[in-house]
Biopython code that builds the backbone (N, CA, C, O; Angstrom):
import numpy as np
from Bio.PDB.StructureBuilder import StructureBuilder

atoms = [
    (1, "UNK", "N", (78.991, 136.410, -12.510)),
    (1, "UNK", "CA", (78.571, 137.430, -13.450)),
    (1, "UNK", "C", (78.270, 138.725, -12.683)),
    (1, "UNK", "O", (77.529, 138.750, -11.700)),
    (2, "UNK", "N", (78.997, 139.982, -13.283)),
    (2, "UNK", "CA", (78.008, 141.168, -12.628)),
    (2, "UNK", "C", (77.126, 141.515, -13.008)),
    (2, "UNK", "O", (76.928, 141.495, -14.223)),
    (3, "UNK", "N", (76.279, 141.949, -12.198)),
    (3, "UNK", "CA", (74.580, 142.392, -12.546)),
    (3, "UNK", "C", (74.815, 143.622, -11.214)),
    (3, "UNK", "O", (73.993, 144.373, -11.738)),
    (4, "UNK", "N", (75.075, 144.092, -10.467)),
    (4, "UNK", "CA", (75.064, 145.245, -9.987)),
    (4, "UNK", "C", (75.946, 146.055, -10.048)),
    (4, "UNK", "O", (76.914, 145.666, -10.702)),
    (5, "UNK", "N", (76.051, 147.460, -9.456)),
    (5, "UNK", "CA", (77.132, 148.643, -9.603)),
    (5, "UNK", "C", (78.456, 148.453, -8.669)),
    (5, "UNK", "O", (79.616, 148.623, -9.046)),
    (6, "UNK", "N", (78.009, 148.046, -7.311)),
    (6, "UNK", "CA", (78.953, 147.588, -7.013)),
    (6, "UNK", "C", (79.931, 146.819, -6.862)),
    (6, "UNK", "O", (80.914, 147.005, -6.145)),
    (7, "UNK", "N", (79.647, 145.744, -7.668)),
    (7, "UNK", "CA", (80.516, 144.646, -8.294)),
    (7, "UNK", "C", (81.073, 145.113, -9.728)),
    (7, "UNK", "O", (82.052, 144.456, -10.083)),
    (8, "UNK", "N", (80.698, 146.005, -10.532)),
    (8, "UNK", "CA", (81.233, 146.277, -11.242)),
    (8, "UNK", "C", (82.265, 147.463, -10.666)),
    (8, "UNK", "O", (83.378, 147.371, -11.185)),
    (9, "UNK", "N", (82.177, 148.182, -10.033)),
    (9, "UNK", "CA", (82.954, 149.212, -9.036)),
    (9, "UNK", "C", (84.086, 148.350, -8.771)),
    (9, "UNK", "O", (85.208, 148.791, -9.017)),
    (10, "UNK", "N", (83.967, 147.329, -8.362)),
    (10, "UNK", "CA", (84.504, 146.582, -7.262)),
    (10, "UNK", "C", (85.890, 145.733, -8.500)),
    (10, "UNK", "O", (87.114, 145.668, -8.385)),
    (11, "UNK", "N", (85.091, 145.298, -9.419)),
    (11, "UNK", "CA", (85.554, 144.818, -10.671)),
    (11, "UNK", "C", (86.926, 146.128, -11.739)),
    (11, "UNK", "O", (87.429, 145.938, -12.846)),
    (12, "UNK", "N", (87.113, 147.391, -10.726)),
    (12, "UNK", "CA", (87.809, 148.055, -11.517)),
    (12, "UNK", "C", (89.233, 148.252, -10.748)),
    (12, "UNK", "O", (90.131, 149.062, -10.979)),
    (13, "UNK", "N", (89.153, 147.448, -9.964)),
    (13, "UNK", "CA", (90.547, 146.574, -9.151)),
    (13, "UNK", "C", (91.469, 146.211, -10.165)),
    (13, "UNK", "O", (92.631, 146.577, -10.342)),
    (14, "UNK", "N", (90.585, 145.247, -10.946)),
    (14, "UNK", "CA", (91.372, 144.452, -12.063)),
    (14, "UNK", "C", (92.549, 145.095, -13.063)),
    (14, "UNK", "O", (92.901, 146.259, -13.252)),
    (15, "UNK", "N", (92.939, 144.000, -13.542)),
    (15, "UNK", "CA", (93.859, 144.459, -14.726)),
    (15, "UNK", "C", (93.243, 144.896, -15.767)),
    (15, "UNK", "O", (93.455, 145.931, -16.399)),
    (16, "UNK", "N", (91.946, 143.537, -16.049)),
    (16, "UNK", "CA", (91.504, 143.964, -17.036)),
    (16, "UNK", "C", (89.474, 143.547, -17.065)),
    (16, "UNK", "O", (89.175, 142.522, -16.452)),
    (17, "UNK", "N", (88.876, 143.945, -17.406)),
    (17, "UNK", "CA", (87.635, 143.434, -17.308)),
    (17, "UNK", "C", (86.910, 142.339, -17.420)),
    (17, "UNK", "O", (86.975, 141.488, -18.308)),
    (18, "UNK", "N", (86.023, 142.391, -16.240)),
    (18, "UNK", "CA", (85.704, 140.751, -16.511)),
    (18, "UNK", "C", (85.549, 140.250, -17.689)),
    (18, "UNK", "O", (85.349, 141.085, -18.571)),
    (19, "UNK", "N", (85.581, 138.825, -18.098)),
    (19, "UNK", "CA", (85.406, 138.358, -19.644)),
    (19, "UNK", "C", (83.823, 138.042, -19.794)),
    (19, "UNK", "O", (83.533, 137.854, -20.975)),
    (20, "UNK", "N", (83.155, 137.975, -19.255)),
    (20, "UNK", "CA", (81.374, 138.326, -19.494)),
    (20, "UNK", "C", (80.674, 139.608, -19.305)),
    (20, "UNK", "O", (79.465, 139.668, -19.079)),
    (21, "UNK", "N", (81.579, 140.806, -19.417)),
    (21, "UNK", "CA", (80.778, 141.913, -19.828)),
    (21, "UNK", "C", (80.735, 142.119, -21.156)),
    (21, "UNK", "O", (81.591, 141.700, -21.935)),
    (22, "UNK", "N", (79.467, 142.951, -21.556)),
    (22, "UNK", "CA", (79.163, 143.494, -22.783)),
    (22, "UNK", "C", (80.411, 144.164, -23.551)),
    (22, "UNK", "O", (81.363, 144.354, -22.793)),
    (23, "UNK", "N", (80.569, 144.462, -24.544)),
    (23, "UNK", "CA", (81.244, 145.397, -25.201)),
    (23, "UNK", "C", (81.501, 146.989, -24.476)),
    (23, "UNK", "O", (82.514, 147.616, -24.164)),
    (24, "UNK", "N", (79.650, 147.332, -24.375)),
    (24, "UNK", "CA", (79.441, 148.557, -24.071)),
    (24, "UNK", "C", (79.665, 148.528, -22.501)),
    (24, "UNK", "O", (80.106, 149.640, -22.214)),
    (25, "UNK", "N", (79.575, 147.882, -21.550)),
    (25, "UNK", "CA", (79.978, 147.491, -20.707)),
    (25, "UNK", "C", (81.554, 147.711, -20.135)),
    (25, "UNK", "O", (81.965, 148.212, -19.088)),
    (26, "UNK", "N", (82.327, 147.047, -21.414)),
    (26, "UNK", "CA", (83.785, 146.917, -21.211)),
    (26, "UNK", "C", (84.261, 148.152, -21.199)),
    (26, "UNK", "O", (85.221, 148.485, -20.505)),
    (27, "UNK", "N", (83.378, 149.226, -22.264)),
    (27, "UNK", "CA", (83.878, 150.831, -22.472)),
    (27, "UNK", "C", (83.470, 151.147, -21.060)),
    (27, "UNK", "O", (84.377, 150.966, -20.247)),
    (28, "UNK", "N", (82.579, 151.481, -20.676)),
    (28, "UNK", "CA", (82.486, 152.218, -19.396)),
    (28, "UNK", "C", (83.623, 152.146, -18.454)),
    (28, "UNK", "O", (84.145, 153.021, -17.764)),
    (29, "UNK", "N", (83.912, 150.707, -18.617)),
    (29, "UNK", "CA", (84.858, 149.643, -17.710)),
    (29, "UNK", "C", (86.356, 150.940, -18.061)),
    (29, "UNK", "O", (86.779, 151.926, -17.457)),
    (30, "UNK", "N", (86.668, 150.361, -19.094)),
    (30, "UNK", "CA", (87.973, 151.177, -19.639)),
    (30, "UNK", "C", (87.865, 152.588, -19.297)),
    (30, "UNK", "O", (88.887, 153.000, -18.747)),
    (31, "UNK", "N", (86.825, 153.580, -19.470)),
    (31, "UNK", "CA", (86.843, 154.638, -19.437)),
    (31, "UNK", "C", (86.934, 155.058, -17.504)),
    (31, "UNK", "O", (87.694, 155.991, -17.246)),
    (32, "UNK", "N", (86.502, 154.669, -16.781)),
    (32, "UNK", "CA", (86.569, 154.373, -15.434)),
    (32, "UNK", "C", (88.134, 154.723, -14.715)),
    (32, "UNK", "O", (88.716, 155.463, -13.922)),
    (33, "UNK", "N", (88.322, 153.459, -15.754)),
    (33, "UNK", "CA", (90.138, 153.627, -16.000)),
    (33, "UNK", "C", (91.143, 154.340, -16.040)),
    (33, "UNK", "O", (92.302, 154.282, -15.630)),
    (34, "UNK", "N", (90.314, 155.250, -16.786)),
    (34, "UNK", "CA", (91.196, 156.578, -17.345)),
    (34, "UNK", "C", (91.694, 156.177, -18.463)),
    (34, "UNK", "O", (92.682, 156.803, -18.847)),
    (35, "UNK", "N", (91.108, 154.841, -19.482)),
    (35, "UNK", "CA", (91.660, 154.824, -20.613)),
    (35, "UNK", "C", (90.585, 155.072, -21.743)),
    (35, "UNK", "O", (89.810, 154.232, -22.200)),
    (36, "UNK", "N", (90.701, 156.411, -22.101)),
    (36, "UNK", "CA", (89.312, 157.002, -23.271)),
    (36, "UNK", "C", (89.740, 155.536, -24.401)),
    (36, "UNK", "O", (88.974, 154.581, -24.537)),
    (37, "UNK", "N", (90.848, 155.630, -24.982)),
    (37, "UNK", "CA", (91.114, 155.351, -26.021)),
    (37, "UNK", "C", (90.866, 153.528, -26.348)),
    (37, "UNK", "O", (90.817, 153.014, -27.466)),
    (38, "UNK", "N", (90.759, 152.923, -25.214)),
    (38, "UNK", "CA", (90.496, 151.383, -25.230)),
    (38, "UNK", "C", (88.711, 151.922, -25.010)),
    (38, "UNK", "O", (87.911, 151.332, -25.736)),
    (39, "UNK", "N", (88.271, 152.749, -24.267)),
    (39, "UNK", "CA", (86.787, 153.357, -24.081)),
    (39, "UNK", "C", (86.032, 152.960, -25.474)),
    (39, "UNK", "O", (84.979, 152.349, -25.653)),
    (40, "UNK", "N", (87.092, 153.614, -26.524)),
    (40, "UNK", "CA", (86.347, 154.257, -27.564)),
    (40, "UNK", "C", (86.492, 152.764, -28.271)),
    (40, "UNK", "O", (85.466, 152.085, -28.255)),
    (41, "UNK", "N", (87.185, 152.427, -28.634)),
    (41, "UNK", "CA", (87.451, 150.870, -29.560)),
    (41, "UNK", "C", (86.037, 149.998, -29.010)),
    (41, "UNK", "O", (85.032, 149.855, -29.705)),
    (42, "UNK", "N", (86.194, 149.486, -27.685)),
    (42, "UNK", "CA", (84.732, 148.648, -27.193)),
    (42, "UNK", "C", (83.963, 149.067, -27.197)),
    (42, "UNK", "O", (82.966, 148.350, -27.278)),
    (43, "UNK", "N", (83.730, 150.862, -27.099)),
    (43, "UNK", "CA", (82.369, 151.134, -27.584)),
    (43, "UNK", "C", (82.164, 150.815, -29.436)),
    (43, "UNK", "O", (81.086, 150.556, -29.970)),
    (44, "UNK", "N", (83.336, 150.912, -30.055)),
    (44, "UNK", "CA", (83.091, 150.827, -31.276)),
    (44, "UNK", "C", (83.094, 149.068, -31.717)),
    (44, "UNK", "O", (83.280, 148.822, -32.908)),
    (45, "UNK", "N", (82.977, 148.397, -31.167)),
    (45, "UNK", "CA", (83.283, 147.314, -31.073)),
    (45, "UNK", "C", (81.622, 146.610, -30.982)),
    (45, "UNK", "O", (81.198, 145.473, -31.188)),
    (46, "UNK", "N", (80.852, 148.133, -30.495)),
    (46, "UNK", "CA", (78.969, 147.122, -30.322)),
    (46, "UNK", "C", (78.134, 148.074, -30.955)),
    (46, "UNK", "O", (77.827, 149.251, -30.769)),
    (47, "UNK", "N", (77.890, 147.248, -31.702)),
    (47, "UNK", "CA", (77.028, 148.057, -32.655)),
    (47, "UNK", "C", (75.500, 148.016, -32.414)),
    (47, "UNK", "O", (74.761, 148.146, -33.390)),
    (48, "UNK", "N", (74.919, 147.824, -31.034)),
    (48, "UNK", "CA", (74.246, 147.830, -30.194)),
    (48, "UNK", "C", (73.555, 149.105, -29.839)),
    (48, "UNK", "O", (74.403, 149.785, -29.262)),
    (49, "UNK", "N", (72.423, 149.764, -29.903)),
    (49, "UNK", "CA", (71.668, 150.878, -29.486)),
    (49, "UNK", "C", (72.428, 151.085, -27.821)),
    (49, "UNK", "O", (72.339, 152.252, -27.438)),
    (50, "UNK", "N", (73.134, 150.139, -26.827)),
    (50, "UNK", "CA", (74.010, 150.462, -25.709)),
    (50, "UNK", "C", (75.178, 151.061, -26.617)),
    (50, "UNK", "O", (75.513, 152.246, -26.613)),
    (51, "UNK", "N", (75.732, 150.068, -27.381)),
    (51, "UNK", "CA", (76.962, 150.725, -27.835)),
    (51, "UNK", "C", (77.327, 151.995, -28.173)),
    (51, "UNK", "O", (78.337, 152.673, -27.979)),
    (52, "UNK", "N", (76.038, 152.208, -28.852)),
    (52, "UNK", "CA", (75.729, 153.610, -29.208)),
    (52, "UNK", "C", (75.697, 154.764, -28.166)),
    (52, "UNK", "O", (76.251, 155.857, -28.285)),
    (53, "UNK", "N", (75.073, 154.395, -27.296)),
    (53, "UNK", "CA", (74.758, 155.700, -26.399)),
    (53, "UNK", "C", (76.270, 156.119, -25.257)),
    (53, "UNK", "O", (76.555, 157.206, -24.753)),
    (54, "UNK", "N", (77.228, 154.349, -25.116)),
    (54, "UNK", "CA", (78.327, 154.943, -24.771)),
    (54, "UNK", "C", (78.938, 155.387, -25.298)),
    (54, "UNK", "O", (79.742, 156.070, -24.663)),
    (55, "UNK", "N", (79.063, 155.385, -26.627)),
    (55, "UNK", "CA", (79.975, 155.809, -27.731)),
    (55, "UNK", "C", (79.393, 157.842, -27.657)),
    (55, "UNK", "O", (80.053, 158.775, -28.117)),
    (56, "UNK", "N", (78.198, 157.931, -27.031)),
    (56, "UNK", "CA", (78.025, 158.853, -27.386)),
    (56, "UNK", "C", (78.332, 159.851, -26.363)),
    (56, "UNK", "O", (78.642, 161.018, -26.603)),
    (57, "UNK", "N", (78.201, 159.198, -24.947)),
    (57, "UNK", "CA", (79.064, 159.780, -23.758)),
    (57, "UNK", "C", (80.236, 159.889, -23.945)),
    (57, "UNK", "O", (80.676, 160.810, -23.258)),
    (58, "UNK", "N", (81.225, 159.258, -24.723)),
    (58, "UNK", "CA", (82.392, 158.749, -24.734)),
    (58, "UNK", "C", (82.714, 160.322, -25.407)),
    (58, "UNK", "O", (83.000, 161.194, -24.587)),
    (59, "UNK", "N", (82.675, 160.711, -26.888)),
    (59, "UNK", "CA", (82.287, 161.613, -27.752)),
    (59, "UNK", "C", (82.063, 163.011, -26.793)),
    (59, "UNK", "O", (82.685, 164.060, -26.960)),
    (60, "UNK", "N", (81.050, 162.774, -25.776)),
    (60, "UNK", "CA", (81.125, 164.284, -25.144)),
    (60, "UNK", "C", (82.244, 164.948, -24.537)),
    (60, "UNK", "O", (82.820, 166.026, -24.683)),
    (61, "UNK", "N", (82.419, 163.331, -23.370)),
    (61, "UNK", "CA", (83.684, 163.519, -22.091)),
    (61, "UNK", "C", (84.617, 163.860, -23.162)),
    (61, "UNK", "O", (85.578, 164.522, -22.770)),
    (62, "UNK", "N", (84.599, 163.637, -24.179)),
    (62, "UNK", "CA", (85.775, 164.331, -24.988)),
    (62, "UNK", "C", (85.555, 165.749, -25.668)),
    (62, "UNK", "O", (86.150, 165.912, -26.734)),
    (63, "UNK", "N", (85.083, 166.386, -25.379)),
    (63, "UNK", "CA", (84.667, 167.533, -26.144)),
    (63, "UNK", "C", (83.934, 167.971, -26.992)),
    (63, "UNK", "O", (83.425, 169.084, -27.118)),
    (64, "UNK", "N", (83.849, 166.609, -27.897)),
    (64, "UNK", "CA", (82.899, 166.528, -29.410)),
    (64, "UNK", "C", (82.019, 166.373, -29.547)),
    (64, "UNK", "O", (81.612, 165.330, -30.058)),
    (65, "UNK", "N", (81.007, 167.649, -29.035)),
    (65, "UNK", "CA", (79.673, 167.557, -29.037)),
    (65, "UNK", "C", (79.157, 167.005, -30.325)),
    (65, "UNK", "O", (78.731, 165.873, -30.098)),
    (66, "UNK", "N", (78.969, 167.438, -32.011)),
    (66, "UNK", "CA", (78.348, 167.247, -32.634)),
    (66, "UNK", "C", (78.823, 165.708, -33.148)),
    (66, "UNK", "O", (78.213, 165.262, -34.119)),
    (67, "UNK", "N", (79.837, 164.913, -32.568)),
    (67, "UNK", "CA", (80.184, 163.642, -32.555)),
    (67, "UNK", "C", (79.041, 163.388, -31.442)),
    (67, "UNK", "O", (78.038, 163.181, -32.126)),
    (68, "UNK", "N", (78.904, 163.355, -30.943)),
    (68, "UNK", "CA", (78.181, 162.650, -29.202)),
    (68, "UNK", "C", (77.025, 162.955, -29.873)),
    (68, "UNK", "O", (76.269, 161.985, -29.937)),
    (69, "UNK", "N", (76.682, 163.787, -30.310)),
    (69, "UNK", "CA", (74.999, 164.254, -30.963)),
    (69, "UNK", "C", (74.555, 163.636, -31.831)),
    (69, "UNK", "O", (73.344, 163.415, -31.856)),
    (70, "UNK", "N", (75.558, 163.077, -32.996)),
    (70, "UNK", "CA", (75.281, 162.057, -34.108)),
    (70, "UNK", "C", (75.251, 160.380, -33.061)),
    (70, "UNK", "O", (74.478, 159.451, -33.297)),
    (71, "UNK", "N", (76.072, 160.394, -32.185)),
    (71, "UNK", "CA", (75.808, 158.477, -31.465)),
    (71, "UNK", "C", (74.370, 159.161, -30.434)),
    (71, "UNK", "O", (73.491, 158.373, -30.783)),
    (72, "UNK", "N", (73.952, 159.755, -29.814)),
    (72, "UNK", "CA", (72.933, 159.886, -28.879)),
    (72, "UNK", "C", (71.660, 160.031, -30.249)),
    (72, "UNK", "O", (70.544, 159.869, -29.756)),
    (73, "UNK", "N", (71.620, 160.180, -31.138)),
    (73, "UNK", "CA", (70.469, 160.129, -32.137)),
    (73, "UNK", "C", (70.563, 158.442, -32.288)),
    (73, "UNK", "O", (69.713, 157.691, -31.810)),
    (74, "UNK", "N", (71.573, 158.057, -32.928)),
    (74, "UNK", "CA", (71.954, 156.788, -33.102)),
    (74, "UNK", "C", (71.148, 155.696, -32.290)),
    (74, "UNK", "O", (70.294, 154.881, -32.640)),
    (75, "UNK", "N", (71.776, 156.004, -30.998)),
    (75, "UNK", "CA", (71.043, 155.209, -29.526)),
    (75, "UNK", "C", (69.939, 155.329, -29.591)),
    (75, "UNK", "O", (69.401, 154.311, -29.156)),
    (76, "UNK", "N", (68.991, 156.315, -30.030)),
    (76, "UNK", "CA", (67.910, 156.645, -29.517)),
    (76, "UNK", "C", (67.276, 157.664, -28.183)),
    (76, "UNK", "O", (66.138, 157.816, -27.737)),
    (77, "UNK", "N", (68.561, 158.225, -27.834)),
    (77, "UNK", "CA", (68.639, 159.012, -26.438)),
    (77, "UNK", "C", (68.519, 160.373, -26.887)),
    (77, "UNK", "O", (68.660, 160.728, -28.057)),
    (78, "UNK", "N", (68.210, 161.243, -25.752)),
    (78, "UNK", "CA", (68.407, 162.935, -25.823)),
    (78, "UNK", "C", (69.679, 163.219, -25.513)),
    (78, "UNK", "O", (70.154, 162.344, -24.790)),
    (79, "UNK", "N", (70.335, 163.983, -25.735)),
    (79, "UNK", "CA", (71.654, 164.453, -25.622)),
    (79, "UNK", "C", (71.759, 165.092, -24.248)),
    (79, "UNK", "O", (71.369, 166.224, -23.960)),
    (80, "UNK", "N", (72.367, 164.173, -23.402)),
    (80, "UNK", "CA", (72.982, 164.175, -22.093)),
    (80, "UNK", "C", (73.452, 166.320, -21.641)),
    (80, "UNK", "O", (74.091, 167.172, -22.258)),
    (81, "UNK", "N", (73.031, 166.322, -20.898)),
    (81, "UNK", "CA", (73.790, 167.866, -20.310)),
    (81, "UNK", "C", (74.064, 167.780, -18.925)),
    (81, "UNK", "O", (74.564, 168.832, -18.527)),
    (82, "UNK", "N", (73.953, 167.086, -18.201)),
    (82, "UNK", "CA", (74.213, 167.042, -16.907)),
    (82, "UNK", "C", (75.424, 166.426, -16.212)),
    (82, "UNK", "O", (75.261, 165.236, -16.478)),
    (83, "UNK", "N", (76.611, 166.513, -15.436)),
    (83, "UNK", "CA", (77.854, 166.022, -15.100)),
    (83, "UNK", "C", (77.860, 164.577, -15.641)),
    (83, "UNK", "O", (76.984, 163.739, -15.425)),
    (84, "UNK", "N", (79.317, 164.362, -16.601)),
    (84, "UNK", "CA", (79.441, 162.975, -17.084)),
    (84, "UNK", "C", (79.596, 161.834, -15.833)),
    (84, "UNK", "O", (79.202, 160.735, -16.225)),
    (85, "UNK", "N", (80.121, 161.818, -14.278)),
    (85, "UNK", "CA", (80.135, 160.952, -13.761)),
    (85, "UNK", "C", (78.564, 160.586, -13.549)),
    (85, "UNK", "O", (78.628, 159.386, -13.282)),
    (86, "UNK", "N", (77.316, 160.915, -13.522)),
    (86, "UNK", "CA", (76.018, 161.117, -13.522)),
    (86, "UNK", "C", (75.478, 160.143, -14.475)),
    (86, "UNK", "O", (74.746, 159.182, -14.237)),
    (87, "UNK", "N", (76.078, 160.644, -15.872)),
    (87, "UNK", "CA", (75.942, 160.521, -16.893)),
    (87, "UNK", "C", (76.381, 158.811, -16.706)),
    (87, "UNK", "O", (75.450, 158.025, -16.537)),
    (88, "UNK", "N", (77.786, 158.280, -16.740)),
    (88, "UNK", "CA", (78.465, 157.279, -16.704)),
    (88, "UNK", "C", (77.663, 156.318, -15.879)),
    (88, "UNK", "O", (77.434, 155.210, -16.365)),
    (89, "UNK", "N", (77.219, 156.612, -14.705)),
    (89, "UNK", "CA", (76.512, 156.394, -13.967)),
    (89, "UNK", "C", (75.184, 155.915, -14.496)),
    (89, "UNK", "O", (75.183, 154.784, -14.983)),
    (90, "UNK", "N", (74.362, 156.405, -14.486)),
    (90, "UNK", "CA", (73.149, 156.051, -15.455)),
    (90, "UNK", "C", (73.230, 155.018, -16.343)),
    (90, "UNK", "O", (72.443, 154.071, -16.374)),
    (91, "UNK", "N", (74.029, 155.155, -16.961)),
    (91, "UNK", "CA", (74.259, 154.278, -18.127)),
    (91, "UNK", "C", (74.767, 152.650, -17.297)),
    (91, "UNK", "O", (74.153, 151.591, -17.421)),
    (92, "UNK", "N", (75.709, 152.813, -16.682)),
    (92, "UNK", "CA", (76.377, 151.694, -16.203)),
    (92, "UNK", "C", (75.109, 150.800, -15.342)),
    (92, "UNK", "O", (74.893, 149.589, -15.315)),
    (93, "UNK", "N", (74.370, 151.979, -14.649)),
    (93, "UNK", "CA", (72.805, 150.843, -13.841)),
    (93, "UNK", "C", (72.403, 150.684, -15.055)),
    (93, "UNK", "O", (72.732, 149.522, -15.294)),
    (94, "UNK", "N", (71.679, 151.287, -16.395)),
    (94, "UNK", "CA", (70.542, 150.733, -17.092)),
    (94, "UNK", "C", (71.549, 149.478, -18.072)),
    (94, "UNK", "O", (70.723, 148.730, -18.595)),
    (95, "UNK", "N", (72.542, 149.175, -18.342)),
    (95, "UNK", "CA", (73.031, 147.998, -18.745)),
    (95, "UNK", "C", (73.822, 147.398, -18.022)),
    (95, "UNK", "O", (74.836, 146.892, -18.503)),
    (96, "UNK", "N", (73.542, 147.329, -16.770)),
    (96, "UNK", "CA", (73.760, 146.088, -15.859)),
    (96, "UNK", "C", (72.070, 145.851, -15.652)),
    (96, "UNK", "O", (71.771, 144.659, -15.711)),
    (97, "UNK", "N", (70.999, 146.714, -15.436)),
    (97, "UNK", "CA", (70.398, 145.744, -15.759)),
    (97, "UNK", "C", (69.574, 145.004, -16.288)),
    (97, "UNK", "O", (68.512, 144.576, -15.836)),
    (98, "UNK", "N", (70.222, 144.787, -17.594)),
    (98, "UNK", "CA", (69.774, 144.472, -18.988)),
    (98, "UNK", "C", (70.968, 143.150, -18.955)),
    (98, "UNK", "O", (70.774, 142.384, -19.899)),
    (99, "UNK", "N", (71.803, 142.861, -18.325)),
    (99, "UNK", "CA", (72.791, 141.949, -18.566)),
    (99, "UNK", "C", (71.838, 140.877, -18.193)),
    (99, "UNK", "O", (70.814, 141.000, -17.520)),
    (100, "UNK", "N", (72.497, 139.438, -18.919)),
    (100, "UNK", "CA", (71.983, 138.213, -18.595)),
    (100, "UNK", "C", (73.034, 137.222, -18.075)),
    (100, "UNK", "O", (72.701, 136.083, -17.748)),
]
sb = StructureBuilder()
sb.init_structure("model")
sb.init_model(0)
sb.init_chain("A")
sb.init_seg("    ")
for serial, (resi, resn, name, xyz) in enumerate(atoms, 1):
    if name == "N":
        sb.init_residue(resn, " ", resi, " ")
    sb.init_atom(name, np.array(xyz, "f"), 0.0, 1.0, " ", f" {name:<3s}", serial, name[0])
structure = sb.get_structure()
């Protein structure tokens, strides 16, 4: 199982993501990738206060602030302003470690 950053780092070797990550997890995973569009499905895929807040990074790195502003209310978060790898970052430590 991953539970740290660098195994999930390490984990973007793959074809495809491990099969015991989260949903919201798997988006980061995909987006890493360079694939927004599988990003956006697994974030939409967890309907999870995580799900939410990637869905809401997801939404910025794309341009659409007042999209990203409606999922970061959603989550429960303040609306991110600082570089998205930062951003991606953050997120990827506080639900790894929340994983079980």
């Amino acid at each position: 199982m991953i539970r740290d950053i660098e195994s999930f780092r390490a984990s973007l070797q793959g074809d495809t993501p491990p099969p015991d990550l989260s949903d919201a997890l798997k988006a980061l995973w995909y987006d890493a990738r360079g694939d927004w569009n599988a990003a956006h499905r697994a974030a939409q895929d967890d309907d999870s206060l995580d799900g939410a807040w990637v869905h809401a990074y997801l939404h910025r790195k794309e341009g659409d602030l007042a999209n990203a502003g409606y999922w970061y209310r959603q989550a429960g978060r303040p609306v991110a302003s600082g570089p998205l790898d930062a951003e991606w970052l953050q997120i990827a430590r506080a639900l790894l470690a929340t994983e079980d």
